[in-house]
VEXDREN-2710 file (C-alpha; in Angstrom, 1 decimal):
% VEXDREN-2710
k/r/px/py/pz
1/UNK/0.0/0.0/0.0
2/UNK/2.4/2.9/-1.2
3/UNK/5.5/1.3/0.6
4/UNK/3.2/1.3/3.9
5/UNK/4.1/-2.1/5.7
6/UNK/2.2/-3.5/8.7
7/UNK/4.0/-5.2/11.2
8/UNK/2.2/-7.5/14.1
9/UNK/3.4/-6.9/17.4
10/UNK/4.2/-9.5/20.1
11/UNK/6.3/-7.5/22.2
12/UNK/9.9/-6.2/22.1
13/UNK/11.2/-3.1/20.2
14/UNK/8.0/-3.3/18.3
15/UNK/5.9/-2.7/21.6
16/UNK/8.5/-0.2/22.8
17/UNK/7.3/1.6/19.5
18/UNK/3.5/1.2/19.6
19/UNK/4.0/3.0/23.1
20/UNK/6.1/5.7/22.5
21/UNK/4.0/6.7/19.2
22/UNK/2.2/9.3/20.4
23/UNK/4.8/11.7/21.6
24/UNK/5.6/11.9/17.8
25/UNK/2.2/12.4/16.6
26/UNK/1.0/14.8/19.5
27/UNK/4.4/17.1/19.3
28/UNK/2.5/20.2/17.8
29/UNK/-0.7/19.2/19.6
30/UNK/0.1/21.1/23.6
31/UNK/-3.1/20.3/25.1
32/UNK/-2.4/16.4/24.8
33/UNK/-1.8/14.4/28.1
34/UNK/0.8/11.8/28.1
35/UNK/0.0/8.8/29.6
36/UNK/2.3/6.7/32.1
37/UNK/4.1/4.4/29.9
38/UNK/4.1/1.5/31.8
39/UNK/0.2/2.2/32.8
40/UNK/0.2/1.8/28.7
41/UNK/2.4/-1.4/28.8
42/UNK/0.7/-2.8/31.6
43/UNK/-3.1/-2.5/30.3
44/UNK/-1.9/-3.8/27.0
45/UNK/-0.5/-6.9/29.0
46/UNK/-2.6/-10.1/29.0
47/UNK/-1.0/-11.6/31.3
48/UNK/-0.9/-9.0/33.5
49/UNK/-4.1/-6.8/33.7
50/UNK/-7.4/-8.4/34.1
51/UNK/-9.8/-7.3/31.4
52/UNK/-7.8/-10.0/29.0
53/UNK/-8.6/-12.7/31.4
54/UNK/-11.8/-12.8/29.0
55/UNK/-10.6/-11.1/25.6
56/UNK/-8.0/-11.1/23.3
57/UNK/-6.2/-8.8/21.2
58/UNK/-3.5/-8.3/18.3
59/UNK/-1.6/-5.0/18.1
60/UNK/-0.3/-3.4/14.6
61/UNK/2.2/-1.4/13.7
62/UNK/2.1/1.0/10.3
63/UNK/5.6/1.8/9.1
64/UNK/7.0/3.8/6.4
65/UNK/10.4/2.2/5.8
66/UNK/12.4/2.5/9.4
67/UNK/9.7/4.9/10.6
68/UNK/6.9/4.4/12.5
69/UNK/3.3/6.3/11.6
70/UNK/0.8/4.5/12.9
71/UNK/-0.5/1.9/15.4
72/UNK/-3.9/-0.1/16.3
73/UNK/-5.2/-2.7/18.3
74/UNK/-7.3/-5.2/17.3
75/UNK/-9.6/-6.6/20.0
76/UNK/-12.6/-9.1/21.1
77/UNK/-13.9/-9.1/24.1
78/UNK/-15.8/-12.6/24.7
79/UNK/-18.0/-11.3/27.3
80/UNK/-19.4/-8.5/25.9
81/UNK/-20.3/-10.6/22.5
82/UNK/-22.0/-13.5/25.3
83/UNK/-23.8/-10.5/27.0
84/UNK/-24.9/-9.4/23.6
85/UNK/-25.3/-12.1/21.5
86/UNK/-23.1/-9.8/19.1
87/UNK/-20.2/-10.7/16.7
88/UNK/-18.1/-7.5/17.4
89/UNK/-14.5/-6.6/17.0
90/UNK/-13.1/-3.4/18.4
91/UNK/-10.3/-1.4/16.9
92/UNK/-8.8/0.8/20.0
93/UNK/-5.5/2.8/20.7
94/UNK/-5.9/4.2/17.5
95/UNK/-2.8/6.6/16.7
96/UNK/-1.7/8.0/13.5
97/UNK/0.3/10.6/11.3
98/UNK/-2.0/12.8/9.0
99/UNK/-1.8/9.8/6.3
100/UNK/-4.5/8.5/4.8
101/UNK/-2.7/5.5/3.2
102/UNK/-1.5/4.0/6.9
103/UNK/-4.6/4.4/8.0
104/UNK/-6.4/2.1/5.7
105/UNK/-3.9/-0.7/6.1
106/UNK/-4.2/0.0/10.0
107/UNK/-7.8/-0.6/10.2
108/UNK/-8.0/-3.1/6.8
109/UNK/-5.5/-5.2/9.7
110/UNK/-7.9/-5.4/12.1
111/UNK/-10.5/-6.0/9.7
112/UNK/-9.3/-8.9/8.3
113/UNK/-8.2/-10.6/12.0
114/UNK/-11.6/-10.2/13.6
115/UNK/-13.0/-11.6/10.3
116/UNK/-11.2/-14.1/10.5
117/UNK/-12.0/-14.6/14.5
118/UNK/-15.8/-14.9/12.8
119/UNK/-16.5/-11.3/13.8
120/UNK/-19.6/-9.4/11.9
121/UNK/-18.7/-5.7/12.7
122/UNK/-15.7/-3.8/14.1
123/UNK/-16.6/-0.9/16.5
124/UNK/-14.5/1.6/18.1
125/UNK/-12.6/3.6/19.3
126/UNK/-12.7/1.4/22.8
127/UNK/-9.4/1.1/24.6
128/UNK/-10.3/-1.3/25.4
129/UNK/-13.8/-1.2/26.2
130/UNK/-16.8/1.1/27.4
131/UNK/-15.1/0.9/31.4
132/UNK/-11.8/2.4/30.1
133/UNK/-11.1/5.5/27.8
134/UNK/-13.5/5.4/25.0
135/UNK/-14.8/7.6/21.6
136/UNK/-13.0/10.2/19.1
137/UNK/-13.0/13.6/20.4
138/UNK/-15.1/15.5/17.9
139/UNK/-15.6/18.8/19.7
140/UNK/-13.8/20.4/22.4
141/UNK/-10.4/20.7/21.0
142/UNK/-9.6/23.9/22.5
143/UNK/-9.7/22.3/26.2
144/UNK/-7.4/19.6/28.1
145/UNK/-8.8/16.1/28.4
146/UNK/-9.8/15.6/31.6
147/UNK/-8.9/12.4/33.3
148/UNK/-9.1/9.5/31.4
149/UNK/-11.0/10.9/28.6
150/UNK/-9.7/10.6/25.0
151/UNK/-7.9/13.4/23.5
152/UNK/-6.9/13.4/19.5
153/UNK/-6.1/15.8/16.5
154/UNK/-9.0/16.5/14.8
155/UNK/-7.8/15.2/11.2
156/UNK/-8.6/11.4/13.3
157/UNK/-12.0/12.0/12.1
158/UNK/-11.8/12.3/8.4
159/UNK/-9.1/9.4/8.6
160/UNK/-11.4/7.2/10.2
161/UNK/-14.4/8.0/7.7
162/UNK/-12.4/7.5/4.5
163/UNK/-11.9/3.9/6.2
164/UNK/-15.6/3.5/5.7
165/UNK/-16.6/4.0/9.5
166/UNK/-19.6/6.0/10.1
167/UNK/-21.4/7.2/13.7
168/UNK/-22.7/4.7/15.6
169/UNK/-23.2/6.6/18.9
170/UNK/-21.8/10.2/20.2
171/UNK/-21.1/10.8/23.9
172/UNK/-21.0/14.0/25.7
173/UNK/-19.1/15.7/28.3
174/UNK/-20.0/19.1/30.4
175/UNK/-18.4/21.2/32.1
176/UNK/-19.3/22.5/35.6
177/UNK/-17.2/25.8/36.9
178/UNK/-18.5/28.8/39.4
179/UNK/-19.8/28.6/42.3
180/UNK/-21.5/25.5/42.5
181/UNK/-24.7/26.5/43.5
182/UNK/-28.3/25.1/42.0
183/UNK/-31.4/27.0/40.8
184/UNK/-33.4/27.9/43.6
185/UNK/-36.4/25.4/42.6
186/UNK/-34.0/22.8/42.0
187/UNK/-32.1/23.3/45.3
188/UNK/-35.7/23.2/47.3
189/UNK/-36.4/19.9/45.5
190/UNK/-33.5/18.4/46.5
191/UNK/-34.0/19.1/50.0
192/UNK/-37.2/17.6/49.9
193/UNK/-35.4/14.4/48.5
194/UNK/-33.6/14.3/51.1
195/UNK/-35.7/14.5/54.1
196/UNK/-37.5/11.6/52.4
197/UNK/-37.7/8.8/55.1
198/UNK/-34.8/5.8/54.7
199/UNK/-32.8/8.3/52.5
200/UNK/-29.7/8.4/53.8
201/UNK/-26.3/9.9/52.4
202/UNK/-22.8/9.1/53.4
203/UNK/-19.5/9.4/52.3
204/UNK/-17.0/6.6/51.1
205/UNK/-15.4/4.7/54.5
206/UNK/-11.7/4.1/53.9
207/UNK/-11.2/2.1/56.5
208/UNK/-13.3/-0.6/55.5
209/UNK/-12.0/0.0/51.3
210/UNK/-11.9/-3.3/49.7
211/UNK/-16.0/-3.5/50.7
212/UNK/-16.9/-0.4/49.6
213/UNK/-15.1/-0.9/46.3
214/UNK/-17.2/-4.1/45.7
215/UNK/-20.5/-2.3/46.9
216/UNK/-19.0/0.8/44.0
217/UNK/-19.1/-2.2/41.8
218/UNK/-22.7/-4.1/42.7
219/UNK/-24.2/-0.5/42.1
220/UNK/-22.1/0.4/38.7
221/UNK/-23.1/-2.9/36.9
222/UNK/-26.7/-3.0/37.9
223/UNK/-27.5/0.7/37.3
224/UNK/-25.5/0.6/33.9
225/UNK/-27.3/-2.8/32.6
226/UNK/-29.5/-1.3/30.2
227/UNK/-26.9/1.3/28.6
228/UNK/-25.2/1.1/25.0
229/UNK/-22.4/-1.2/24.9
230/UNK/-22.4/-2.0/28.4
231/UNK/-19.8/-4.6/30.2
232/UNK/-19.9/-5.6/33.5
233/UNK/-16.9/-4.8/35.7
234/UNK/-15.4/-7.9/36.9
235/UNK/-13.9/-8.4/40.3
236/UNK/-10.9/-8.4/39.7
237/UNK/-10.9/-5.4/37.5
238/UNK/-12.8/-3.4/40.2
239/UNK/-9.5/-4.5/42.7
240/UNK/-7.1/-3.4/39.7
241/UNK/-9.2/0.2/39.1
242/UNK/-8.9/-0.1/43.0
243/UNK/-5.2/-0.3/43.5
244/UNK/-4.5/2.1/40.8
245/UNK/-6.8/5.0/42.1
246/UNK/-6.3/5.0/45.7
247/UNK/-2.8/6.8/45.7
248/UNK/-4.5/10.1/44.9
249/UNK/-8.2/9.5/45.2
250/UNK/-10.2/12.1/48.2
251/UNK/-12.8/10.4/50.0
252/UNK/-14.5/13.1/50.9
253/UNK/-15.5/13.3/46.7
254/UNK/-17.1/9.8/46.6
255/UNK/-20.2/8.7/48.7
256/UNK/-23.3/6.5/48.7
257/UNK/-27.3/6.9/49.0
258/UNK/-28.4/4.4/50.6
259/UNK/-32.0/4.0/50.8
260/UNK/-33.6/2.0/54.1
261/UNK/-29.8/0.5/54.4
262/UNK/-29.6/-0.7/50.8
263/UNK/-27.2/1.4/48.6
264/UNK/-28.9/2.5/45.8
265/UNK/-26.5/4.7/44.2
266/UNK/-22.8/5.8/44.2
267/UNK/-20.7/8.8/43.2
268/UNK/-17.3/9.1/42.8
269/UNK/-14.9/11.9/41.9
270/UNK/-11.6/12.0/41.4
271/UNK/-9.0/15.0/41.5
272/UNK/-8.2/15.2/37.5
273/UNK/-4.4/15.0/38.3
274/UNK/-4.1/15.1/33.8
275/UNK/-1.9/18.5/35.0
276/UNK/1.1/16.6/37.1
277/UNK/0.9/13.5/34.1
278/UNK/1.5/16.6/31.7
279/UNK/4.5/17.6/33.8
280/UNK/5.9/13.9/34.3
281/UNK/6.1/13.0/30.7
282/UNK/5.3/10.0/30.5
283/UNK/7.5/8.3/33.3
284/UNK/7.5/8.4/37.2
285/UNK/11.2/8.0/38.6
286/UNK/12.6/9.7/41.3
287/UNK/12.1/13.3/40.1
288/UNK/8.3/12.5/39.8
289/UNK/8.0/11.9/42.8
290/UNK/9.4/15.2/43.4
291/UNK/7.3/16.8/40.3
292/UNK/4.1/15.5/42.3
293/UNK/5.0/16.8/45.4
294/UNK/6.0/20.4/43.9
295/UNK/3.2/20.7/41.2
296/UNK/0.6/19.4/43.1
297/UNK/-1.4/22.5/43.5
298/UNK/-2.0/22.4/40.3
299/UNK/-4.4/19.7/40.4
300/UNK/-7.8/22.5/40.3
301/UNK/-10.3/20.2/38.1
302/UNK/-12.3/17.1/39.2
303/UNK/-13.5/14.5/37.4
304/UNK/-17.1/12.6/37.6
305/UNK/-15.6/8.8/37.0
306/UNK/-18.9/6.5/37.7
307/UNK/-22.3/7.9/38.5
308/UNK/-25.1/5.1/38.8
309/UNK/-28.5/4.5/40.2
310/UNK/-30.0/1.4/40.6
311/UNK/-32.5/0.7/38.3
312/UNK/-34.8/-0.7/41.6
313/UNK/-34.6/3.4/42.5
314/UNK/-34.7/5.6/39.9
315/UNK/-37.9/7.2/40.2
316/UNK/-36.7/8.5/43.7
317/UNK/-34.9/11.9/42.4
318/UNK/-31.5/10.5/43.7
319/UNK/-29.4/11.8/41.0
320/UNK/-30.6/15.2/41.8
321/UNK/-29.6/14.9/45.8
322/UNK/-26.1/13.6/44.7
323/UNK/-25.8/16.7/42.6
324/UNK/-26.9/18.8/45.5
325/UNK/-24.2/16.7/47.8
326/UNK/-21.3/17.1/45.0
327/UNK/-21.6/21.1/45.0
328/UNK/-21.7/21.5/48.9
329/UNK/-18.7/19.2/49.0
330/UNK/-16.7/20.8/46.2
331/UNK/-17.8/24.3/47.5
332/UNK/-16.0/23.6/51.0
333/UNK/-13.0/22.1/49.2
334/UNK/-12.5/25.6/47.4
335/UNK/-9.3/25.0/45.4
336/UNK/-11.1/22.9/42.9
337/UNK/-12.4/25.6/40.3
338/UNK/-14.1/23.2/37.8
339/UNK/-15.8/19.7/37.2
340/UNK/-16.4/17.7/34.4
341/UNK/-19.5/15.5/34.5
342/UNK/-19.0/12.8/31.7
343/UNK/-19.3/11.3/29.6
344/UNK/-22.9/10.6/28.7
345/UNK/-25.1/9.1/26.0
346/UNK/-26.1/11.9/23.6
347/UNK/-30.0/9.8/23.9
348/UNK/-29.7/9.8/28.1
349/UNK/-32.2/13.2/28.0
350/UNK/-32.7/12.5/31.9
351/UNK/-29.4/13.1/32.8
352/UNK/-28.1/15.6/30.1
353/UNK/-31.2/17.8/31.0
354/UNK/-30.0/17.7/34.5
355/UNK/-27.2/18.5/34.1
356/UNK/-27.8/21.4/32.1
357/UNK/-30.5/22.3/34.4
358/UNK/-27.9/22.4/37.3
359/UNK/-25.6/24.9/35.3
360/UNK/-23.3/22.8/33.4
361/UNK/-22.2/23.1/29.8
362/UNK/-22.0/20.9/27.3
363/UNK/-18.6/21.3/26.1
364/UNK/-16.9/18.2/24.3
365/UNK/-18.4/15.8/21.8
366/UNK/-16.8/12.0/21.6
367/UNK/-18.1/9.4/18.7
368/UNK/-18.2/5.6/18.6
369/UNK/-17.9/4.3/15.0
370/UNK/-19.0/1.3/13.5
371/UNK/-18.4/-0.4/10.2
372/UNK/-20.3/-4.2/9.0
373/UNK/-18.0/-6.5/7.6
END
């Protein structure tokens, strides 16, 4: 394909390469956060990290001559398809030069191997599935990604069009900044929520971690059933998510309604620490440690990672109360100075119209794409 060659990886210098891509591609892009590199190597590990305990992947490489210009994982998750009953591939950590030509032989790759796998479609961007980092940003280029949300030149779009991929689904982000303070009408309603006998709120217990985690987790996969391209967390990726956030996670930011001792929902927020990655380049070390401790007071943006209600409850107004409960909180925390709420299903109109209705923007557009093979 106009001396474009694509090599399959299995490890190695070619691994070493699919990692380190994107500090080519994104060197005239500033608002791009660079991930830890061995968070990158150690997702992409199926022996290590648990999601591939039940899925399996193949990663390419695009190369013109000695250079490398593109990358791409194939991917098919085996739960997902008997959850379904789909036959889907996924194409995930999608990275590329503005060329057209090693795109197509990227995503013809993957193409042909979950064809070949007896897959019927390829969706994606999923990295590698709807729990992780998902979509193409679309809109919002002028702003940071926020933790764990996709960040991407805008040319990705037309490259991934001219591959024959068209929308399957577009997710949405918003942006919360001020002085975190509900309409008045909305505010009264929530109070009335909360006076509502065997509603109780309370905030995330550290001391007894590993049970809230799995109660974060019971909530999370029933109240997300229903939703588009829904997975269930397992176990042992809820300890993994659990290990890896608890360094710089703020208790105070993630908390439970519980409703006559039952929880029946769960918020948590993180600190969007995408500010110190930016500073640490890719790599901890021993002056990380010391970039952490001297840049932390940088870290002014939050993050909403998992919002769920039950299904059991959702005619109780909860999601309203947690709203309330997440701008008292970030009120008395003071140095945070903005919050982004996402991402959500461009068709959820229950939550998106409360959010809005709360004061928050929509500010960033992400796409799912889909192509039938």
């Amino acid at each position: 394909m106009n001396d474009v060659e694509i090599v399959a990886v299995d490890g190695g210098p070619p691994l070493k390469d699919f990692i380190d891509l994107p500090w080519r591609v994104y060197a005239e892009y500033p608002r791009w956060v660079p991930p830890l590199k061995k968070e990158v190597r150690r997702l992409l590990d199926c022996d290590r990290h648990p999601f591939w305990a039940s899925a399996e992947r193949q990663l390419f490489l695009a190369r013109r001559g000695s250079q490398t210009v593109g990358r791409i994982a194939g991917i098919i998750d085996h739960r997902y398809n008997e959850l379904h009953n789909e036959d889907m591939g996924i194409w995930g950590f999608f990275e590329c030069m503005d060329d057209a030509v090693a795109a197509g032989a990227l995503f013809s790759a993957v193409e042909t191997w979950v064809r070949q796998k007896g897959m019927s479609f390829v969706r994606g961007p999923l990295n590698p599935s709807t729990n992780y980092e998902v979509g193409l940003l679309t809109e919002g280029f002028d702003y940071p990604p926020a933790l764990m949300m996709a960040y991407n030149p805008p040319y990705y779009t037309g490259l991934v069009e001219s591959c024959g991929f068209t929308k399957e689904k577009d997710l949405g982000a918003f942006l919360i900044a001020g002085d975190y303070r509900l309409p008045e009408w909305l505010d009264r309603l929530a109070e009335r929520i909360a006076q509502k006998k065997g509603v109780c709120l309370r905030k995330f217990n550290p001391k007894e971690e590993n049970a809230e985690f799995a109660r974060i987790r019971e909530i999370y996969n029933d109240s997300w059933s229903s939703n588009w391209g829904f997975v269930p967390l397992s176990e042992d990726e809820m300890r993994d998510i659990q290990k890896s956030v608890m360094a710089f996670a703020d208790p105070d930011l993630a908390f439970f309604v519980e409703y006559e001792g039952d929880p029946a929902a769960v918020c948590v927020i993180f600190p969007d620490i995408n500010p110190l990655l930016k500073r640490l380049n890719g790599r901890i070390g021993l002056l990380g440690v010391l970039k952490a401790l001297l840049y932390q007071r940088e870290i002014t943006g939050l993050r909403c990672l998992i919002f769920g209600v039950k299904d059991a409850y959702r005619q109780m107004g909860l999601p309203l109360l947690a709203i309330h409960h997440i701008f008292e909180v970030v009120r008395q925390k003071k140095k945070y100075r903005s919050l982004e709420m996402g991402w959500t299903l461009e068709d959820n109109e229950a939550v998106n119209t409360l959010l809005e209705d709360a004061g928050a923007k929509p500010y960033k557009k992400y796409r799912i794409f889909r192509k039938s093979l």
